[in-house]
mmCIF file of the C-alpha atoms, coordinates in Angstrom:
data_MODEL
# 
_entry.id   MODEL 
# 
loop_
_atom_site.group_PDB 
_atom_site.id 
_atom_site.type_symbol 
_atom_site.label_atom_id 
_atom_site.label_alt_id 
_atom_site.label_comp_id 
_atom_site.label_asym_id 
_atom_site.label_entity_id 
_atom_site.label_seq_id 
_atom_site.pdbx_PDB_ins_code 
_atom_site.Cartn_x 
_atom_site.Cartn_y 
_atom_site.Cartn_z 
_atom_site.occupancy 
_atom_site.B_iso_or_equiv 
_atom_site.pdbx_formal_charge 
_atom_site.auth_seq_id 
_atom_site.auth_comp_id 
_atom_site.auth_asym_id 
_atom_site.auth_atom_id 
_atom_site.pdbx_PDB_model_num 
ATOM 1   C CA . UNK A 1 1   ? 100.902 168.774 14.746  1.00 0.00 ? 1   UNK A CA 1 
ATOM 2   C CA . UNK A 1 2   ? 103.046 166.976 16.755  1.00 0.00 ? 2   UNK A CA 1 
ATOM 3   C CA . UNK A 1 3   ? 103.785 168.443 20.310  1.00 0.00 ? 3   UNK A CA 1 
ATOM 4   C CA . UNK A 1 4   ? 107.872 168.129 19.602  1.00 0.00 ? 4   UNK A CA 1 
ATOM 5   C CA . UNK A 1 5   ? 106.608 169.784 15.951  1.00 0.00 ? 5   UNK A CA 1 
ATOM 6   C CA . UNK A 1 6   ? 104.947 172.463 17.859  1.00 0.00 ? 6   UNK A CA 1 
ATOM 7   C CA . UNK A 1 7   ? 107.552 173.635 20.354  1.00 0.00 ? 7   UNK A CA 1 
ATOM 8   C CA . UNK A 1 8   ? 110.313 173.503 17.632  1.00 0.00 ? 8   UNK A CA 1 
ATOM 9   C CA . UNK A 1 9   ? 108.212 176.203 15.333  1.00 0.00 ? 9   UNK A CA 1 
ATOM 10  C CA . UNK A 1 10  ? 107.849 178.614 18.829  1.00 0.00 ? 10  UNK A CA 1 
ATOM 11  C CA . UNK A 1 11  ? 110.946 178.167 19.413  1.00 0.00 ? 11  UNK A CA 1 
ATOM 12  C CA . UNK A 1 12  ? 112.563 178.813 15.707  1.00 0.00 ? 12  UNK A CA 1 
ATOM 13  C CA . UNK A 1 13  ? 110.077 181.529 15.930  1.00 0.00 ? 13  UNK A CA 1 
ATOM 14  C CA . UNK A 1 14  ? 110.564 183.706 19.148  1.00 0.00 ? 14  UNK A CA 1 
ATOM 15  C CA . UNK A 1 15  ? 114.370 183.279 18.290  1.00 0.00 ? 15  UNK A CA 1 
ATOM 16  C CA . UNK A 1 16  ? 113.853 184.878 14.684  1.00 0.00 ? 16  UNK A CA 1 
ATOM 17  C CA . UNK A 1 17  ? 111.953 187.522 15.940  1.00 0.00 ? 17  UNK A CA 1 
ATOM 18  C CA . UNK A 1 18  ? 114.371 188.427 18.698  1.00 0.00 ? 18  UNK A CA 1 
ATOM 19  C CA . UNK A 1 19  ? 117.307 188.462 16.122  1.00 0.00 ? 19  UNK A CA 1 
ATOM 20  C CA . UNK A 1 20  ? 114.867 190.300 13.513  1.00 0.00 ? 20  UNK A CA 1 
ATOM 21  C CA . UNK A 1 21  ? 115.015 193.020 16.638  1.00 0.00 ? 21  UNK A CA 1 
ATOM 22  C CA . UNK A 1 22  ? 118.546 193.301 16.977  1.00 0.00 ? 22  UNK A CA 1 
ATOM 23  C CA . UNK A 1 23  ? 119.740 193.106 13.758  1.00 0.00 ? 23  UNK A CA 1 
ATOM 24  C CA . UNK A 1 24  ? 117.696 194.568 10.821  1.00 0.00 ? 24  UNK A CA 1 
ATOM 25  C CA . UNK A 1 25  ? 118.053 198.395 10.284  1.00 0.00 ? 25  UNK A CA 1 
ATOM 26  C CA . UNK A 1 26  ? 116.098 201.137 8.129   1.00 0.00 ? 26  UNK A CA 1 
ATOM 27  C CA . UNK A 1 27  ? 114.370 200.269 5.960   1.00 0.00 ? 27  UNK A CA 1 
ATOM 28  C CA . UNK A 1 28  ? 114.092 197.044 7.157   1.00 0.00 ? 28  UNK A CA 1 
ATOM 29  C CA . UNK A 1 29  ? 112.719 197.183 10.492  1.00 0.00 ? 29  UNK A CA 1 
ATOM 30  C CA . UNK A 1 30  ? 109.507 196.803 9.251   1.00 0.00 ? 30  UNK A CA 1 
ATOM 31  C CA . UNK A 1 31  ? 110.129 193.177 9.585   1.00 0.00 ? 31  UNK A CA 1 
ATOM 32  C CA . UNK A 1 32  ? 109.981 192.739 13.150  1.00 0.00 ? 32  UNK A CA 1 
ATOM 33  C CA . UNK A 1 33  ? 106.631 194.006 13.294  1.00 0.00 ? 33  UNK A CA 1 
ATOM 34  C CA . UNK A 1 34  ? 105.447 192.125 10.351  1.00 0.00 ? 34  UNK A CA 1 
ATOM 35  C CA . UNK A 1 35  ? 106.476 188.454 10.963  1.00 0.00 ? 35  UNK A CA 1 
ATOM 36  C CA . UNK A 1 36  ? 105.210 188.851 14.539  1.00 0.00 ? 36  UNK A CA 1 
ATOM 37  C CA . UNK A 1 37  ? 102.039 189.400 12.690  1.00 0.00 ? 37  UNK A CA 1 
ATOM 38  C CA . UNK A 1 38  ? 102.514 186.794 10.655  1.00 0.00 ? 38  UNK A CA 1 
ATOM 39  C CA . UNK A 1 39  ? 103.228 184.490 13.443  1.00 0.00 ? 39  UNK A CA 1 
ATOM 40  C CA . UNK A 1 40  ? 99.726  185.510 15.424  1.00 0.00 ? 40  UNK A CA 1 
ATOM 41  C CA . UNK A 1 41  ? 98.148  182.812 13.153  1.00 0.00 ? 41  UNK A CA 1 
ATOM 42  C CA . UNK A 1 42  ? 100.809 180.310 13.271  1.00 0.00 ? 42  UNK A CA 1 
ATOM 43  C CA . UNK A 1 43  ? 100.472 180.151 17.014  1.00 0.00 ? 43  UNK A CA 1 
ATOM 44  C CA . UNK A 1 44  ? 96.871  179.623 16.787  1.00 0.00 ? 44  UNK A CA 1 
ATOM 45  C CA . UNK A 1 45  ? 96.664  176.865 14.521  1.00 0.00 ? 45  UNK A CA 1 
ATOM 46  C CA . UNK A 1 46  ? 99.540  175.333 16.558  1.00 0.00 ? 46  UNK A CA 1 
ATOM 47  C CA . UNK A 1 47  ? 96.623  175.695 19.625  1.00 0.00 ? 47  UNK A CA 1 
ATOM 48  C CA . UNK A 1 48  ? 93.919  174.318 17.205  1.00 0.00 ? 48  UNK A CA 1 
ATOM 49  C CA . UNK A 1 49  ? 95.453  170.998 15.788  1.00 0.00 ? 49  UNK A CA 1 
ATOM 50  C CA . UNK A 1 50  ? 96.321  170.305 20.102  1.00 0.00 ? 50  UNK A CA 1 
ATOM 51  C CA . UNK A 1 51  ? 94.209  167.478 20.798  1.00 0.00 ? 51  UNK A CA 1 
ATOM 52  C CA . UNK A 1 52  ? 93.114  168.899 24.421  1.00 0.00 ? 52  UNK A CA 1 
ATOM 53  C CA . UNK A 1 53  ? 92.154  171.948 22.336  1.00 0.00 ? 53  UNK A CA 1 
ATOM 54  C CA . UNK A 1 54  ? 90.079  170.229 19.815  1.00 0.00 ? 54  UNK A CA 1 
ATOM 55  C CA . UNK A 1 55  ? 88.031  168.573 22.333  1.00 0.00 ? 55  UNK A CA 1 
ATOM 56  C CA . UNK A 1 56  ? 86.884  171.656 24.309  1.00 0.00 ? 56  UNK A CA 1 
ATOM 57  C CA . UNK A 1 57  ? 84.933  174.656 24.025  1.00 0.00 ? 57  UNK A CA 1 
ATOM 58  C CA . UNK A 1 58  ? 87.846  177.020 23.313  1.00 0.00 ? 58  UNK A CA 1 
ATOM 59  C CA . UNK A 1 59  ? 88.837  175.193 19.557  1.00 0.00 ? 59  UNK A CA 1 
ATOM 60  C CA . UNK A 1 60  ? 85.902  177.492 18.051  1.00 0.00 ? 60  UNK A CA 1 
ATOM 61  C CA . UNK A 1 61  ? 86.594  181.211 19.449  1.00 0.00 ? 61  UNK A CA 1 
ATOM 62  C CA . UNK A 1 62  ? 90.637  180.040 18.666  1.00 0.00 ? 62  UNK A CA 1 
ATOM 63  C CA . UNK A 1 63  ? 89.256  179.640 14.983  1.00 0.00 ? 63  UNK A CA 1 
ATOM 64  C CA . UNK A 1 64  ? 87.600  182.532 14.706  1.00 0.00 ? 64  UNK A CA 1 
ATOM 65  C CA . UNK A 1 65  ? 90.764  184.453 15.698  1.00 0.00 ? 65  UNK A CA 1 
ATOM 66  C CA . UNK A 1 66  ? 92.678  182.554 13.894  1.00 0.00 ? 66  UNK A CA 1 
ATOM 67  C CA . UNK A 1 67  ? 90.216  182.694 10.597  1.00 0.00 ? 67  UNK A CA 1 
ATOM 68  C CA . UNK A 1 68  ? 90.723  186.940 11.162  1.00 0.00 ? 68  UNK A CA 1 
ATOM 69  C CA . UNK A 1 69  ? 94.476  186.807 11.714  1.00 0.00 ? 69  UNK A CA 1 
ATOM 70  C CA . UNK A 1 70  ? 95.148  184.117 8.842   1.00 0.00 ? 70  UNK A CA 1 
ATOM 71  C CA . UNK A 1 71  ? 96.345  186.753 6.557   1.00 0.00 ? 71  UNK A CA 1 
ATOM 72  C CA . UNK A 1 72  ? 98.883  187.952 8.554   1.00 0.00 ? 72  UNK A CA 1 
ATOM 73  C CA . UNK A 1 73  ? 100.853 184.769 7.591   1.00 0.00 ? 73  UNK A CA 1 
ATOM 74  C CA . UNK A 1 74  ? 100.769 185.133 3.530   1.00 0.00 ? 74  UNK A CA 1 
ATOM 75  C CA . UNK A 1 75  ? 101.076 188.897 3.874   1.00 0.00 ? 75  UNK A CA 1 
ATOM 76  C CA . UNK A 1 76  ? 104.694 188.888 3.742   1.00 0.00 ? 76  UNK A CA 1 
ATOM 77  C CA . UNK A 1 77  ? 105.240 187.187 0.475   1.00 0.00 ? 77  UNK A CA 1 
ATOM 78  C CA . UNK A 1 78  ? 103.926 190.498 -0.809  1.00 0.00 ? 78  UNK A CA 1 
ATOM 79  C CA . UNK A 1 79  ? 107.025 192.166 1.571   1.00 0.00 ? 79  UNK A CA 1 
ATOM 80  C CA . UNK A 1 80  ? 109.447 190.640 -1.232  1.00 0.00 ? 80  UNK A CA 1 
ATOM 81  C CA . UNK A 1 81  ? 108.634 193.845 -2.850  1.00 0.00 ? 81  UNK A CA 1 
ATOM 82  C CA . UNK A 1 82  ? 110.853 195.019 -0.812  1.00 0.00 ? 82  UNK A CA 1 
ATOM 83  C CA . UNK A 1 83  ? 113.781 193.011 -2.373  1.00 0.00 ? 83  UNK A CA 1 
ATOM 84  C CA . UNK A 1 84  ? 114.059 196.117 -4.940  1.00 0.00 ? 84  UNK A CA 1 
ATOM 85  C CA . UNK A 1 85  ? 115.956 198.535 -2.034  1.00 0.00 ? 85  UNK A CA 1 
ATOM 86  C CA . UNK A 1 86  ? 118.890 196.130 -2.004  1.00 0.00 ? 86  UNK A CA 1 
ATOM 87  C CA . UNK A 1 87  ? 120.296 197.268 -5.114  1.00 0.00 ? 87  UNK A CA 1 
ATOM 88  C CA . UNK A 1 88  ? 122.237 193.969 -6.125  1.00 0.00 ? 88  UNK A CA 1 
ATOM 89  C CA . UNK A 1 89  ? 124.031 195.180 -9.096  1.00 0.00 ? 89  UNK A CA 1 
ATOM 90  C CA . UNK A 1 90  ? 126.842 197.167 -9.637  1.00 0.00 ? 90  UNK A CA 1 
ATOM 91  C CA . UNK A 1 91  ? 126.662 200.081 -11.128 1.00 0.00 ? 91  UNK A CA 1 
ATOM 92  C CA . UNK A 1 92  ? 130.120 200.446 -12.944 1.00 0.00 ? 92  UNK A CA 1 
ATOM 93  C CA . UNK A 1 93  ? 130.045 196.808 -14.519 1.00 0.00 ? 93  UNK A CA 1 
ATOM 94  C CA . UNK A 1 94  ? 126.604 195.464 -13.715 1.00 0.00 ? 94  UNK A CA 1 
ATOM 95  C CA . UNK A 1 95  ? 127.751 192.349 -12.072 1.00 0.00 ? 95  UNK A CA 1 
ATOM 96  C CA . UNK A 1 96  ? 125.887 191.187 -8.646  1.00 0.00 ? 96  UNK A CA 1 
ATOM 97  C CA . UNK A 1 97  ? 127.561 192.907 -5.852  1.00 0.00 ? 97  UNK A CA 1 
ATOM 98  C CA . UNK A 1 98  ? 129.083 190.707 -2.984  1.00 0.00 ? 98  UNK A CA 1 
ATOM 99  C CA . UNK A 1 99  ? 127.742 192.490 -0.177  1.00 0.00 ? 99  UNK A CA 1 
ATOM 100 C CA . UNK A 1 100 ? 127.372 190.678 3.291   1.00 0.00 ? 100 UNK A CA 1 
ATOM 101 C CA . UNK A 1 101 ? 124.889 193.531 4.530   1.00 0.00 ? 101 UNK A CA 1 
ATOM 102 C CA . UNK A 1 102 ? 123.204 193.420 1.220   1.00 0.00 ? 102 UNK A CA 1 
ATOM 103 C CA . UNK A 1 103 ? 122.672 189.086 1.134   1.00 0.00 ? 103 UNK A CA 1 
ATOM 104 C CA . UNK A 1 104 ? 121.951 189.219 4.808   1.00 0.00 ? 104 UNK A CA 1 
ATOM 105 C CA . UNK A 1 105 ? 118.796 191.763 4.053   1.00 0.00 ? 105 UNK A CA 1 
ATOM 106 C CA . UNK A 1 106 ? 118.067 189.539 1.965   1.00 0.00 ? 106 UNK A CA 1 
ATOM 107 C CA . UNK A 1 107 ? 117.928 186.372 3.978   1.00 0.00 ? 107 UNK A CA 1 
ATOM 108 C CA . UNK A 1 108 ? 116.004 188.232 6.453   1.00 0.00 ? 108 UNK A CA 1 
ATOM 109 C CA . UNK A 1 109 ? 112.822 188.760 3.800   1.00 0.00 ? 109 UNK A CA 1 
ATOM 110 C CA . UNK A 1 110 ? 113.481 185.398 2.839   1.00 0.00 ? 110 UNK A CA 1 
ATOM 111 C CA . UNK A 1 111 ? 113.486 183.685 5.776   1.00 0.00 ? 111 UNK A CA 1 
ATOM 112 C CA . UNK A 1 112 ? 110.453 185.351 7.513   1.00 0.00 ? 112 UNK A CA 1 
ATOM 113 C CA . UNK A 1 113 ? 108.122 185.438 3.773   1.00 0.00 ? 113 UNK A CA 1 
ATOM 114 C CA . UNK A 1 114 ? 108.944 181.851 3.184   1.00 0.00 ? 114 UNK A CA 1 
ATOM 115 C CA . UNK A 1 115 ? 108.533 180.706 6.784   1.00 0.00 ? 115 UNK A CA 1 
ATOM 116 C CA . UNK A 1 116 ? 105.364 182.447 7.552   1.00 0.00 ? 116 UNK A CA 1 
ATOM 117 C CA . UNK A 1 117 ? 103.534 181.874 4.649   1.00 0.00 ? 117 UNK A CA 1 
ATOM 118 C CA . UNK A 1 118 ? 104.851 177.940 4.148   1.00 0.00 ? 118 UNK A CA 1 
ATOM 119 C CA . UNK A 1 119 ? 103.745 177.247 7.503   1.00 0.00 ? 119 UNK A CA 1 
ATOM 120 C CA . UNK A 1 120 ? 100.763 179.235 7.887   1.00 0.00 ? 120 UNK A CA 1 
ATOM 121 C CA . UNK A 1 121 ? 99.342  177.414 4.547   1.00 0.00 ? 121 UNK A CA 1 
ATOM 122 C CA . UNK A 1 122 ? 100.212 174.061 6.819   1.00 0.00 ? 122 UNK A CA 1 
ATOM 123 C CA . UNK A 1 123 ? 98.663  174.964 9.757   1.00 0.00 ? 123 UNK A CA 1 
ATOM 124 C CA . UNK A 1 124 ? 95.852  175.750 6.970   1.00 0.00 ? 124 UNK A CA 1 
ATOM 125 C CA . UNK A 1 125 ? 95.829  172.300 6.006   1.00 0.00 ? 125 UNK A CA 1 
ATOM 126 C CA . UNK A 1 126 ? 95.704  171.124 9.202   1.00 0.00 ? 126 UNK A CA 1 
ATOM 127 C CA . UNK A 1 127 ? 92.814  173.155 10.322  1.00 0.00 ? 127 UNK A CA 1 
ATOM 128 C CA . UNK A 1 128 ? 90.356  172.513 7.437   1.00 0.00 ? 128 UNK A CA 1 
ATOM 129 C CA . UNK A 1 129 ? 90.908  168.566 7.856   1.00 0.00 ? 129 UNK A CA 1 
ATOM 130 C CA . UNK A 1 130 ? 90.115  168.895 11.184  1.00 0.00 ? 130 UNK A CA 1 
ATOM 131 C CA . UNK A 1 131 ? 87.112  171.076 10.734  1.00 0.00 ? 131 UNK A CA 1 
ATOM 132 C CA . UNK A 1 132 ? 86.102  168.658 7.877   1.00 0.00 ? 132 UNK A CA 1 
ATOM 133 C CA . UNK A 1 133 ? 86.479  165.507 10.169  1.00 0.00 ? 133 UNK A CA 1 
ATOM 134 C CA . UNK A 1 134 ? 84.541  167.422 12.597  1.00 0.00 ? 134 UNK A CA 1 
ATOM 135 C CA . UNK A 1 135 ? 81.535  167.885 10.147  1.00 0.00 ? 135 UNK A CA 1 
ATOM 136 C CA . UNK A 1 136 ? 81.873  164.535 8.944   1.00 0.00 ? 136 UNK A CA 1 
ATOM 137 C CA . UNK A 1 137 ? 82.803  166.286 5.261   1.00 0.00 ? 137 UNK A CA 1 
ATOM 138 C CA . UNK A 1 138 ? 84.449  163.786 3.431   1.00 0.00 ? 138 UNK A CA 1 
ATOM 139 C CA . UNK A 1 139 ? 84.494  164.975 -0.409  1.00 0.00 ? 139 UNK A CA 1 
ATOM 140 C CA . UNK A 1 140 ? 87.513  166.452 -1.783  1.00 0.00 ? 140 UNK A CA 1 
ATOM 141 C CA . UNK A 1 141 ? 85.474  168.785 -4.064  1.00 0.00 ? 141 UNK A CA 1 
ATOM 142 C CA . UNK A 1 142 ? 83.690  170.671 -0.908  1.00 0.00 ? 142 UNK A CA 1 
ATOM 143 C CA . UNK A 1 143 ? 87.230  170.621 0.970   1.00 0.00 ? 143 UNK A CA 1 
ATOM 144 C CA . UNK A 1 144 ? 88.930  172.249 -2.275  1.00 0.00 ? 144 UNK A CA 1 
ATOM 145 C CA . UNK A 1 145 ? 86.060  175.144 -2.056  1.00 0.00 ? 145 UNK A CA 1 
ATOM 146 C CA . UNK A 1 146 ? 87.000  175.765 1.078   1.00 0.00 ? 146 UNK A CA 1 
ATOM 147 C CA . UNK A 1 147 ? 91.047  176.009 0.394   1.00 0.00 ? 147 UNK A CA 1 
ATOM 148 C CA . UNK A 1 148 ? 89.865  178.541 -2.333  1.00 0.00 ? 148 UNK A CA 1 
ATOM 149 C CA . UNK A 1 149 ? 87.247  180.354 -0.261  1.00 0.00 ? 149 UNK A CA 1 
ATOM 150 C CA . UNK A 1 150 ? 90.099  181.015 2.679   1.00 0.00 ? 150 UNK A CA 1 
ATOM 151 C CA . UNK A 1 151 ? 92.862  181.909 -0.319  1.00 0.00 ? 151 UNK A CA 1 
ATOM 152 C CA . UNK A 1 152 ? 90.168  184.539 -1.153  1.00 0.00 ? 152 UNK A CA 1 
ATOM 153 C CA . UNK A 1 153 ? 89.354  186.024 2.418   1.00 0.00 ? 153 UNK A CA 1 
ATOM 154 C CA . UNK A 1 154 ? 93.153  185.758 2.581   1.00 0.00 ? 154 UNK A CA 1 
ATOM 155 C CA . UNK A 1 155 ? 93.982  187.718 -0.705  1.00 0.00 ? 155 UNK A CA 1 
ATOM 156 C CA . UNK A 1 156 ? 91.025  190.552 0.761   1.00 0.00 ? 156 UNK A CA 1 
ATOM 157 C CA . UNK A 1 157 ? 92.638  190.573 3.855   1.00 0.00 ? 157 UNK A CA 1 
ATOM 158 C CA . UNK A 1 158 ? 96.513  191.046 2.246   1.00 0.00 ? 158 UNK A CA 1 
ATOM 159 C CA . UNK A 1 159 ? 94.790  193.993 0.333   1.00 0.00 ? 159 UNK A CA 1 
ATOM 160 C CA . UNK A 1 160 ? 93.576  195.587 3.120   1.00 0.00 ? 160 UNK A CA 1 
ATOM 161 C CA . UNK A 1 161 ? 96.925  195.529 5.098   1.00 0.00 ? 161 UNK A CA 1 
ATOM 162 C CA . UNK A 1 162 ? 99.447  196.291 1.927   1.00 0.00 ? 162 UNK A CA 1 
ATOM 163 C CA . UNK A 1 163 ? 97.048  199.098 0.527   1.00 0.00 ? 163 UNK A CA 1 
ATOM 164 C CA . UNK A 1 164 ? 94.750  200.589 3.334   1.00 0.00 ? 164 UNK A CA 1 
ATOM 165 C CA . UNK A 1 165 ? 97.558  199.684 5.634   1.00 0.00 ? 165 UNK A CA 1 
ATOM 166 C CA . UNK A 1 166 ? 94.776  198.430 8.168   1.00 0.00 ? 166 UNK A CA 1 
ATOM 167 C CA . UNK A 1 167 ? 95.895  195.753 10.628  1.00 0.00 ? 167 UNK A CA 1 
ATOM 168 C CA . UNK A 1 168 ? 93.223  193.197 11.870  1.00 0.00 ? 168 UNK A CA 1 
ATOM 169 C CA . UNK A 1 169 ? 93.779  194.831 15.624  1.00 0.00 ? 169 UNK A CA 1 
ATOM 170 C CA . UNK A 1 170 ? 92.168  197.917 14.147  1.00 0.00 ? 170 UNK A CA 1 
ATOM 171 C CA . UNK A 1 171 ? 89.151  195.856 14.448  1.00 0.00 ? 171 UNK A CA 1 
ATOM 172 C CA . UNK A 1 172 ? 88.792  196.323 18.107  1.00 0.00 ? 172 UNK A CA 1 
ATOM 173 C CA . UNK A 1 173 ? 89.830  200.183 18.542  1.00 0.00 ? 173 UNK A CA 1 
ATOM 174 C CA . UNK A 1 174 ? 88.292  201.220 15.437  1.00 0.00 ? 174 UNK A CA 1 
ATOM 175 C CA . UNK A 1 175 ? 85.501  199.320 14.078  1.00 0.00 ? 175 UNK A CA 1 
ATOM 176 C CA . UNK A 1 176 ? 83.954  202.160 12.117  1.00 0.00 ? 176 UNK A CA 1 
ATOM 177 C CA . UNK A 1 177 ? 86.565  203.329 10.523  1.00 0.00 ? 177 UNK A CA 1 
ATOM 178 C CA . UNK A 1 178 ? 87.373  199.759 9.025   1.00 0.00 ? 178 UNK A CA 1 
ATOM 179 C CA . UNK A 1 179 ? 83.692  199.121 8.020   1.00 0.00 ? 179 UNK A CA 1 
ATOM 180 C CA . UNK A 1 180 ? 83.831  202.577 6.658   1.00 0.00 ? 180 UNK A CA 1 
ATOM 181 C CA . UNK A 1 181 ? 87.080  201.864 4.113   1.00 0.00 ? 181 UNK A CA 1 
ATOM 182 C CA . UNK A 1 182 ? 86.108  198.216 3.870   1.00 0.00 ? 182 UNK A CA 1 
ATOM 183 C CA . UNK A 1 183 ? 82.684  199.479 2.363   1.00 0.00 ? 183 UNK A CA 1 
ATOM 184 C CA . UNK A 1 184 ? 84.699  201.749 -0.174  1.00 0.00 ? 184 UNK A CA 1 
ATOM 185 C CA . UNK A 1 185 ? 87.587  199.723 -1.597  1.00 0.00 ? 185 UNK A CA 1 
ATOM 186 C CA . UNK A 1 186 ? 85.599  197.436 -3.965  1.00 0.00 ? 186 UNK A CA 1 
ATOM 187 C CA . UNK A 1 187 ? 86.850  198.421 -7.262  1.00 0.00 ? 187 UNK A CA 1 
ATOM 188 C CA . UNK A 1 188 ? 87.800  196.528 -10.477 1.00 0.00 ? 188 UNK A CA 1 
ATOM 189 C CA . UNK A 1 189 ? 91.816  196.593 -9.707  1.00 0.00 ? 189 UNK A CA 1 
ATOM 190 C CA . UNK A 1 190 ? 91.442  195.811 -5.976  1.00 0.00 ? 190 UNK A CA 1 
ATOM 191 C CA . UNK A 1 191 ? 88.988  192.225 -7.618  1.00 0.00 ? 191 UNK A CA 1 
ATOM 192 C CA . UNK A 1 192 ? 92.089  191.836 -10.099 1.00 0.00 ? 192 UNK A CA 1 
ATOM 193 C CA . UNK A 1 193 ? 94.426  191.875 -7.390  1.00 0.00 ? 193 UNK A CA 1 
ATOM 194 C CA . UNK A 1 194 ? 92.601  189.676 -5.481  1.00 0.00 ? 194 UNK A CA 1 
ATOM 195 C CA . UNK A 1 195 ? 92.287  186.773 -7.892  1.00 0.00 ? 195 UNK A CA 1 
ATOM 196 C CA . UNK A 1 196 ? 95.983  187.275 -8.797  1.00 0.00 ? 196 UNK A CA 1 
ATOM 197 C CA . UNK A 1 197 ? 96.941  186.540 -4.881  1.00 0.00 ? 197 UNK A CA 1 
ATOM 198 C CA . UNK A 1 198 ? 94.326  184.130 -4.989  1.00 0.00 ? 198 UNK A CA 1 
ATOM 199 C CA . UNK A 1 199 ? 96.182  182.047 -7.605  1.00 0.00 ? 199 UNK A CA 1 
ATOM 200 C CA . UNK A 1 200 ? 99.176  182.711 -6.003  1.00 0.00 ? 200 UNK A CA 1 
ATOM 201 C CA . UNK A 1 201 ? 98.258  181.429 -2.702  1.00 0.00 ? 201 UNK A CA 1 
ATOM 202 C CA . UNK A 1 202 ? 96.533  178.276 -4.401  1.00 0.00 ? 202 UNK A CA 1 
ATOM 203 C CA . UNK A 1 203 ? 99.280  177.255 -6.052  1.00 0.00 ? 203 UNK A CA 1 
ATOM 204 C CA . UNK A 1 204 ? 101.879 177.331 -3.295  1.00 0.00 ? 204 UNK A CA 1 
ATOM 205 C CA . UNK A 1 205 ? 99.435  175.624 -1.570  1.00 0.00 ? 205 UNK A CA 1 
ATOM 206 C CA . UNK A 1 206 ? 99.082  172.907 -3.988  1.00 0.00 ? 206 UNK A CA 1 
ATOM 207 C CA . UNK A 1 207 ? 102.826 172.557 -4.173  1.00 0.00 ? 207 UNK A CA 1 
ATOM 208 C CA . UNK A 1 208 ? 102.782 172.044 0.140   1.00 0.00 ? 208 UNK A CA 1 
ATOM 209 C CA . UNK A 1 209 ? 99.871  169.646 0.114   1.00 0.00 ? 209 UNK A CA 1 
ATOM 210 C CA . UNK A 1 210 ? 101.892 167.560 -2.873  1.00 0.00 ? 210 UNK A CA 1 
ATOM 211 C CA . UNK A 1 211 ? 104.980 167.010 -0.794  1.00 0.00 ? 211 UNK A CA 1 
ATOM 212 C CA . UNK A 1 212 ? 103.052 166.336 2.747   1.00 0.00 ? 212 UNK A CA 1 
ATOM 213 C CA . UNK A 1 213 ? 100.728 163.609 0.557   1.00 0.00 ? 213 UNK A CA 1 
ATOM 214 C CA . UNK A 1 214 ? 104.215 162.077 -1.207  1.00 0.00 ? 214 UNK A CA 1 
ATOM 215 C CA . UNK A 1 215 ? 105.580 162.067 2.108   1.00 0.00 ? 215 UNK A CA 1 
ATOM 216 C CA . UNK A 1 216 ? 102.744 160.339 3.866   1.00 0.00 ? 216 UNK A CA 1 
ATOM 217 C CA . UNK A 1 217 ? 102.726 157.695 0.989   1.00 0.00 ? 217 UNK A CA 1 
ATOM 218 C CA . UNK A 1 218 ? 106.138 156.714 1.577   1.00 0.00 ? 218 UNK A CA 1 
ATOM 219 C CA . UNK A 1 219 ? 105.366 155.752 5.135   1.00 0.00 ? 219 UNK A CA 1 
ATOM 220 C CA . UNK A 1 220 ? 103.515 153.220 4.171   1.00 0.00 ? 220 UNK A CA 1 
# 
């Protein structure tokens, strides 16, 4: 990305998260937490796609970190769940309510699911072009595998946070108890939900790499 690109997203970013802080209240605080997660990954692929970075030793422990944080960034499309505790309809006529509190909620879930995600699948494309440049890969097939081979680490890892409620840190204070769980949650439902978040993830994908290759076409 470009280094003006770059420093816009931190910025947008630290600014979000510092207004997430002050403003969101029960029950949803959760968010601050969450779309500092989700911005772990962001960060790093903003590191990886620096050209000092890609040149040096430190582009492949970046992508490792950033191949174990990666879900964070989809993770909160699955927080517009959460859009159910705004109660939006009236009660006595069943009309949308017009409340600020209640629309501002839900900008907030909004803002940081679509953000996260929408950029995190970017800095997704970004990565496995340059990973692909790197190993001289230049079919489309292998670099589609790929795309779907990350969606499905990424749906694994969403299932783990949303329904073990394990976060990738947990890796470093408690290794055996996430090999333990990780070990025991292969059932059918947890494979259904997997290829449903799969899809899911492919297809906003698709929609993201459509509009950046329309939008590189008309540069030319």
């Amino acid at each position: 990305m470009f280094k003006n690109v770059r420093w816009q997203i931190r910025l947008i970013f630290i600014l979000w998260i510092i207004f997430l802080f002050l403003m969101t209240r029960p029950p949803f605080t959760f968010l601050v937490l969450n779309t500092f997660l989700g911005y772990i990954p962001i960060e790093l692929s903003l590191e990886l796609t620096n050209k000092y970075i890609e040149k040096s030793w430190f582009f492949w422990p970046i992508l490792i970190l950033w191949f174990l944080f990666y879900p964070n960034a989809p993770y909160l499309l699955t927080d517009l769940f959460h859009l159910s505790r705004l109660n939006p309809y009236n009660s006595y006529n069943g009309l949308m309510r017009l409340s600020i509190t209640m629309w501002g909620n839900y900008a907030y879930l909004m803002i940081s699911a679509l953000g996260c995600s929408l950029i995190g699948f970017y800095g997704l494309f970004q990565i496995v072009n340059r990973c692909c440049s790197f190993f001289a890969i230049k079919s489309k097939q292998v670099r589609v595998y790929i795309i779907l081979i990350l969606n499905v680490f990424s749906s694994i890892g969403i299932y783990v946070g949303r329904f073990l409620r394990l976060h990738t840190i947990y890796l470093a204070f408690s290794p055996r108890l996430v090999l333990d769980q990780l070990s025991e949650m292969w059932t059918p439902r947890m494979l259904l939900f997997v290829i449903i978040l799969t899809v899911v993830q492919s297809f906003i994908y698709w929609v993201l790499y459509l509009i950046i290759k329309d939008a590189r076409a008309s540069e030319y």
